[in-house]
LUMDODREN-477035 format. One record per residue (C-alpha): x, y, z; residue in three letters. Coordinates in steps of 0.1 Angstrom, whole numbers, padded with zeros to 4 digits, always signed. Example, Ala and Ser with C-alpha at 12.3 -4.5 7.8 and 13.67 -1.06 7.14 Angstrom:
% LUMDODREN-477035
+0123-0045+0078ALA+0137-0011+0071SER
***
This chain:
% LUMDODREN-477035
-0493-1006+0267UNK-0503-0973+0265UNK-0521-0977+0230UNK-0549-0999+0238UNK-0554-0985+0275UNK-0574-0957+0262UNK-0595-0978+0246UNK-0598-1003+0274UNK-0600-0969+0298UNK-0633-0967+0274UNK-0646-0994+0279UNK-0641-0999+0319UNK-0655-0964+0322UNK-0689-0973+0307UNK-0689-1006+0325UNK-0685-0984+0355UNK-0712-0958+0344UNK-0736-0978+0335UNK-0749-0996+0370UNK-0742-0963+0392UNK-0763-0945+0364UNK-0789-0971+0371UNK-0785-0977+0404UNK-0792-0937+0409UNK-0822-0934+0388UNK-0834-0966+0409UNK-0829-0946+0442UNK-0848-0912+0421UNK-0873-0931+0412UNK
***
């Protein structure tokens, strides 16, 4: 399992990033 979980890991993390990056420059703006 461990192989592909970094990958995966990857992945969630950007799906993750991405709306609390935007969601952050919404509330600087």
């Amino acid at each position: 399992m461990m192989y592909y979980s970094a990958e995966n890991m990857a992945l969630t993390q950007m799906a993750i990033t991405e709306p609390i990056m935007t969601i952050t420059l919404k509330l600087h703006a």
